[in-house]
C-alpha positions in Angstrom: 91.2 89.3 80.4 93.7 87.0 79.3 97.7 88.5 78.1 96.9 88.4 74.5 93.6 90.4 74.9 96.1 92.4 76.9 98.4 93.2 74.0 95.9 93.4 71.7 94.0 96.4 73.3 97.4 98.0 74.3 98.7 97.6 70.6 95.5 99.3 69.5 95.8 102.4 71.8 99.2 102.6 70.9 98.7 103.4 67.3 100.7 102.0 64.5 100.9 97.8 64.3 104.4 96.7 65.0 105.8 93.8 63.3 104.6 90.4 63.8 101.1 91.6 64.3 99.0 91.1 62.1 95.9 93.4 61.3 92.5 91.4 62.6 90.2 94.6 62.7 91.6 98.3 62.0 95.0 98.3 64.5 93.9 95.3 66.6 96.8 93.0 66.8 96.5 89.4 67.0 99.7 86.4 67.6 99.1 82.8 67.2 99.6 82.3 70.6 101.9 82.6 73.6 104.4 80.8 71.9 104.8 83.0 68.6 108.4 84.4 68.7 106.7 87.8 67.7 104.4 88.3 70.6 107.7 88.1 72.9 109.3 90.6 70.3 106.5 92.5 70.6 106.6 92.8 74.1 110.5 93.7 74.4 110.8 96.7 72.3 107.0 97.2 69.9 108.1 95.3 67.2 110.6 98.2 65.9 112.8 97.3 63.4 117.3 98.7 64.1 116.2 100.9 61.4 113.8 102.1 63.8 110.6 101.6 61.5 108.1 99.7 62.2 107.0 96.9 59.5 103.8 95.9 59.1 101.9 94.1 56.4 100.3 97.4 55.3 103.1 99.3 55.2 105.4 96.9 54.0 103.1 96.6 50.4 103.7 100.2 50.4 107.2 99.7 49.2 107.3 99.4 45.8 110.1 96.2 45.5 107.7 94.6 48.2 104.8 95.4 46.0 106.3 94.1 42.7 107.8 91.2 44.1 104.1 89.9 45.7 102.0 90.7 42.7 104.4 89.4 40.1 104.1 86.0 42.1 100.7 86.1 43.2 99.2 87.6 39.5 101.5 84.8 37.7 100.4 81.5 40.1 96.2 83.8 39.4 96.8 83.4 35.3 98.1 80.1 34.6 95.7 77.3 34.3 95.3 75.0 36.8 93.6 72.0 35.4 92.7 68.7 37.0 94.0 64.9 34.8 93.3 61.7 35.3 96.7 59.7 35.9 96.0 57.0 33.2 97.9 56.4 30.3 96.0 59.3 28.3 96.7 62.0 31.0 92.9 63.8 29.7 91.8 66.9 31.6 89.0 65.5 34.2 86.0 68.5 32.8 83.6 65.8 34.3 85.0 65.8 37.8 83.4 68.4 40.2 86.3 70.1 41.3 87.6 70.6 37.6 85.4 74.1 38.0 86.4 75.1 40.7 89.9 75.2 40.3 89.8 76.3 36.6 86.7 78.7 36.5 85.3 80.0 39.6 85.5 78.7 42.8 83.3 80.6 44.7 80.4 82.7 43.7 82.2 86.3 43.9 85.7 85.6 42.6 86.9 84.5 39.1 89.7 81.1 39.3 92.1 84.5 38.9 91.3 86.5 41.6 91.0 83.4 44.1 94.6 82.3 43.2 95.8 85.5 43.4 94.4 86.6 46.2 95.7 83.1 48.5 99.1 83.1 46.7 99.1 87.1 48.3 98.3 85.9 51.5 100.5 83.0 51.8 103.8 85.6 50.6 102.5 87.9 53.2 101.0 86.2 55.9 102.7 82.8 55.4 99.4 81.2 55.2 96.4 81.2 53.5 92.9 79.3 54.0 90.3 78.4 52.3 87.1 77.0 53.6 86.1 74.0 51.6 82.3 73.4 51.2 81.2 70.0 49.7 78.2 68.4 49.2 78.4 65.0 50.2 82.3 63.9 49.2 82.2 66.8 45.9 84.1 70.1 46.1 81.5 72.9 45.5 83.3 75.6 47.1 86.3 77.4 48.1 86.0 80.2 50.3 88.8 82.4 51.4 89.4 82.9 55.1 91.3 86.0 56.8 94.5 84.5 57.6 94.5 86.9 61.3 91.0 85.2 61.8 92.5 81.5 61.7 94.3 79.7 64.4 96.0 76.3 63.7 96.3 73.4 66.8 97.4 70.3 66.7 96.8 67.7 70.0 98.7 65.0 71.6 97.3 63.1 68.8 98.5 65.1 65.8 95.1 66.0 65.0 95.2 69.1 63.5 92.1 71.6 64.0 91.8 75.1 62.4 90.1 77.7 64.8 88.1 80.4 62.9 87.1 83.6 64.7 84.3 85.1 63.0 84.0 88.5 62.3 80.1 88.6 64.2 81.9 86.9 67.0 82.4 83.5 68.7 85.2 80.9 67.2 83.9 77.9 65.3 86.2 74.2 65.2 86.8 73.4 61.5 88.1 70.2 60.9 91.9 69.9 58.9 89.8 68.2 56.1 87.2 71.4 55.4 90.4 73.8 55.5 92.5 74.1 52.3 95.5 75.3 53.7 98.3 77.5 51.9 101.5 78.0 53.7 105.1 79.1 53.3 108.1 77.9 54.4 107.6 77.0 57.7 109.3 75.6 60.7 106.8 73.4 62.8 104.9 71.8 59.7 101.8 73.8 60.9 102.5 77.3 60.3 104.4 78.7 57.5 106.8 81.8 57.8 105.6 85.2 56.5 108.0 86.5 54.2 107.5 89.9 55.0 108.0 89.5 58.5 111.5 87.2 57.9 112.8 90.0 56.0 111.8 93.0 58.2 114.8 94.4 58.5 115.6 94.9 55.1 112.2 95.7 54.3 112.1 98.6 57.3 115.8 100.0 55.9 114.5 100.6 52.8 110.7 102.2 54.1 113.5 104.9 56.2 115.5 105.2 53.0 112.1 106.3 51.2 111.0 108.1 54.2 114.6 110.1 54.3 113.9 111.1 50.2 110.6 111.9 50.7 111.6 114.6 53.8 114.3 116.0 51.5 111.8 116.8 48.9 109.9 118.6 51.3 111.6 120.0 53.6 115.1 119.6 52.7 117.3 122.0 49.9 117.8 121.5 47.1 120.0 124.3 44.9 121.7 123.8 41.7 124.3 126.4 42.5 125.0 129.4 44.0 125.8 133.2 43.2 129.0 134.6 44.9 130.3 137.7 44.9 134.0 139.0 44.3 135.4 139.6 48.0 134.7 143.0 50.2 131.8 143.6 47.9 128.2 143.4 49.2 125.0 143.5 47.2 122.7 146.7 47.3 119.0 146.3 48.4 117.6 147.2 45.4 119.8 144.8 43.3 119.2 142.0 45.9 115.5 142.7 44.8 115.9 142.8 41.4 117.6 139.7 41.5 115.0 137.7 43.0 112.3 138.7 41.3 114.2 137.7 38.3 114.8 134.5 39.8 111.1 133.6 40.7 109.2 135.1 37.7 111.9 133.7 34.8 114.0 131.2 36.1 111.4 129.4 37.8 109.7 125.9 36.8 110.4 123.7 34.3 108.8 126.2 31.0 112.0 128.3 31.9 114.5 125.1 31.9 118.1 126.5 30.4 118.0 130.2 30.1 120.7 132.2 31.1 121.1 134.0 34.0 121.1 137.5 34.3 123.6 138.3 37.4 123.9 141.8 39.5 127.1 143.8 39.8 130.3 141.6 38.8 128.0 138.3 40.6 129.7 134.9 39.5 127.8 131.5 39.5 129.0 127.9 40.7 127.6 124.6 40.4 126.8 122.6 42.7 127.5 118.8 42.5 125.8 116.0 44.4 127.5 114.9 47.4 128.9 111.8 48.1 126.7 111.7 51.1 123.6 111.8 48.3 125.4 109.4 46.1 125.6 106.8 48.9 122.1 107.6 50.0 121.0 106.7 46.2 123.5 103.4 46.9 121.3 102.0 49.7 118.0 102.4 48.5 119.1 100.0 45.4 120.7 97.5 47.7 117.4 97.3 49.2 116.1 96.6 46.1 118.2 93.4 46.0 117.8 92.6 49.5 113.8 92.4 49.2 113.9 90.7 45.8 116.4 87.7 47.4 114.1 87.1 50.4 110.8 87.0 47.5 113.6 85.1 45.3 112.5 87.4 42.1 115.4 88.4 40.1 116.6 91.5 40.2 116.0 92.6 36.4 112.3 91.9 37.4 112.4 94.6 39.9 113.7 97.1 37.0 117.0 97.5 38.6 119.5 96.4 35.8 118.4 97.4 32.8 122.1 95.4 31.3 119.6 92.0 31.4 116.7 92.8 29.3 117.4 91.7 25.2 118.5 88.1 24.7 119.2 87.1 28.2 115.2 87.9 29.7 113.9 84.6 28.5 116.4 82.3 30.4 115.8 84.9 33.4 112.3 84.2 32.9 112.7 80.9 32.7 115.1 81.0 35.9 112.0 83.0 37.9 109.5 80.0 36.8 111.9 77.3 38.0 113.4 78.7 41.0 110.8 80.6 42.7 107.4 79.6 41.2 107.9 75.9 40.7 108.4 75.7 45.0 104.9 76.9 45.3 103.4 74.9 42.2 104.4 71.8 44.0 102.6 73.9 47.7 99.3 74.2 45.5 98.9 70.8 43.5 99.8 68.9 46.8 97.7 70.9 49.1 95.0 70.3 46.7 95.6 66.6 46.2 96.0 66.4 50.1 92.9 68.3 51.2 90.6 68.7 48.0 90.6 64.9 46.9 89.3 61.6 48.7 91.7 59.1 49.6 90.5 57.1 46.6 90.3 59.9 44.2 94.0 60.5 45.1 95.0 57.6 43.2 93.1 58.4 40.0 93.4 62.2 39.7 96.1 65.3 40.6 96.6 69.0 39.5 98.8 70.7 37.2 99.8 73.9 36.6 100.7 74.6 32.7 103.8 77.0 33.2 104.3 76.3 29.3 103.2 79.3 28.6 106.0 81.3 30.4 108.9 78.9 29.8 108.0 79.3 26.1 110.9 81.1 23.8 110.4 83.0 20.8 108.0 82.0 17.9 111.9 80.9 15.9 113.0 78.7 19.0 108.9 77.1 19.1 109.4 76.7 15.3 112.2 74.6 15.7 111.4 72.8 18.8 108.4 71.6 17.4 109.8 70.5 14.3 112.2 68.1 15.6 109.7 66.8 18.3 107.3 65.5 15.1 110.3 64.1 13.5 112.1 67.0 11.3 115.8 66.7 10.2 116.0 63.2 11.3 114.9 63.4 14.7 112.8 60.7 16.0 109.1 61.9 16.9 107.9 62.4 20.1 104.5 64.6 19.4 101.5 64.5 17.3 100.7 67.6 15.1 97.3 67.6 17.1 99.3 68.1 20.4 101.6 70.6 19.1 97.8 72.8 18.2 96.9 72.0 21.3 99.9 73.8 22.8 99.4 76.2 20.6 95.1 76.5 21.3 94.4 75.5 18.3 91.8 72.5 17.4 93.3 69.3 15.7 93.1 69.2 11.7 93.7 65.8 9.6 94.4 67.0 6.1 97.9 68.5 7.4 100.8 67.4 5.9 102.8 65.0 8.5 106.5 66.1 8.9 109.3 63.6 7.5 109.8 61.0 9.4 106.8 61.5 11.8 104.4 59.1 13.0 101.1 59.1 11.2 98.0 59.2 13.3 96.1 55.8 13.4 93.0 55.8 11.2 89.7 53.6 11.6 90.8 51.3 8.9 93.8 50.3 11.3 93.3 47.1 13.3 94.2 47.8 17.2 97.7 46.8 16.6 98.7 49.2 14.1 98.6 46.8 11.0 96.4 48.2 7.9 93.5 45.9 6.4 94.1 47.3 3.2 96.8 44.9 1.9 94.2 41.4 2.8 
């Protein structure tokens, strides 16, 4: 039994995965090798954050900043389209190419284009990678299955051939090739393995699961008294006004129905309110700076997280905007050049890439598209850039000839023009 089966087996006994394992099987914790940084962490001290939690995937998506953060990436990169052009003048969406499908429609036979995005772009926050097992048949894309990320190993030789090794979940490991492995990854610091977010910000992620964990035991077990009844000094309450008191207490004062009445109080009793602390003030103060902390190592801005609630009127679209250019374009650029890299031939490469359309979120209001597209066809003196028929398009709406054309526009060429623009009509 080699030292990883070692850990593995004493990680599982042990209970609770530590950070930088990741789940393979229930609590069975798996390392990329002798050389991950983790498995040397793991060794040293279980994987225990200073806070003294331990961070896992699992319970690191129980956080709900965690949890925002990763499904407002991972659902945003699931609905945009994702269409593959031709690089010619004309830029046309390729529907006749094979992989066209399967990036736009379904790319496997259990899982919408959606879910598959989604589900990789989760992984590759989470994880720091994500795989996808690419079935062709002969050189066309027919398939894109998704691979557990804690199953898949990545090598690379003397030679820099890279090889991915898959463990299956009936057992045995199976060589796949780097070209039948569409591989997702993060950040990264070797080129072969990216960095899993959650695991880079454990710290802050396990400061903020104690700061929950510390409400949560104050709700339960903790006190928690709006004031208190005194009474004037060298005087002491009788028995049966002690019990006449509480029972008043419990059956009228009690839940929310009786919220506001006034208290009845026993022999020359006085009542004092009691203020929050600045202990549970500062308490309140840490758990939103954790906020911040998680949403800067996801890069989503704050507002997003509903921290500041100062930034929502005319400011969200340029935020918006902001979160589509700073922290989804970086992975845009990950997808459409893993897929040009792994998902089209050498030749293909040259005649064909991905897009996202992010138009639809870095759109303004229907007044700012009203006047953007009327100076792009040519209104108030502008000089036309767009068709009428593209600005439908943006718009999903089919093309239509008997529109008006907007001053100063370029009119569409008709049949009766000659190739170089120049109308028959006056010959």
């Amino acid at each position: 039994m080699g030292i990883l089966d070692a850990v593995r087996r004493f990680a599982s006994a042990a209970g609770p995965l530590q950070t930088g394992a990741v789940r393979a099987s229930g609590d069975i914790a798996t390392f990329e090798g002798l050389t991950d940084p983790y498995l040397a962490q793991f060794m040293r001290d279980g994987g225990r954050t200073q806070s003294g939690a331990s961070v896992t995937v699992e319970t690191a998506m129980r956080n709900t900043a965690v949890l925002r953060c990763v499904n407002l990436i991972s659902s945003s990169i699931g609905m945009l389209p994702l269409h593959l052009f031709r690089t010619d003048a004309a830029k046309a969406k390729a529907v006749d190419h094979p992989l066209f499908a399967v990036l736009y429609r379904q790319p496997n036979d259990w899982q919408t284009a959606f879910d598959f995005r989604s589900l990789m772009q989760t992984r590759a926050l989470v994880h720091g990678n994500a795989y996808a097992l690419v079935v062709r048949r002969g050189q066309e894309v027919r398939r894109l299955i998704p691979l557990d990320p804690a199953r898949v190993r990545v090598e690379q030789d003397a030679s820099w051939k890279v090889t991915y090794r898959w463990s299956r979940e009936g057992g045995g490991e199976t060589s796949l090739p780097a070209a039948d492995v569409f591989h997702l990854r993060g950040p990264s610091l070797d080129g072969l393995r990216g960095l899993s977010t959650v695991k880079q910000a454990a710290e802050a992620i396990g400061l903020s699961l104690q700061a929950e964990n510390a409400a949560a035991r104050m709700f339960s077990k903790g006190m928690m008294v709006g004031g208190a009844l005194t009474l004037p000094e060298g005087r002491t309450l009788s028995p049966e006004a002690l019990a006449r008191l509480k029972a008043s207490i419990e059956e009228r004062y009690s839940s929310a129905e009786n919220a506001g009445k006034w208290l009845l109080l026993e022999e020359g009793m006085d009542a004092k309110t009691l203020t929050p602390s600045a202990k549970d003030n500062q308490h309140l103060e840490t758990r939103r700076h954790q906020i911040e902390e998680i949403a800067r190592a996801f890069g989503v801005p704050r507002p997003f997280l509903m921290v500041d609630d100062t930034s929502w009127g005319t400011g969200i679209e340029v935020l918006g905007q902001a979160f589509v250019r700073n922290c989804l374009a970086p992975w845009f650029a990950a997808w459409e050049q893993a897929i040009s890299l792994r998902l089209l031939t050498p030749a293909e490469q040259d005649l064909f890439y991905a897009k996202f359309n992010a138009g639809a979120l870095e759109r303004g209001n229907l007044k700012d598209q009203g006047e953007f597209f009327a100076k792009a066809l040519g209104s108030g003196g502008h000089a036309p850039w767009m068709h009428q028929d593209e600005v439908r398009e943006l718009m999903e709406l089919g093309p239509r000839d008997d529109l008006p054309a907007a001053p100063g526009a370029t009119p569409a060429p008709t049949s009766e023009d000659d190739d170089d623009g120049t109308s028959d009509a006056g010959d």
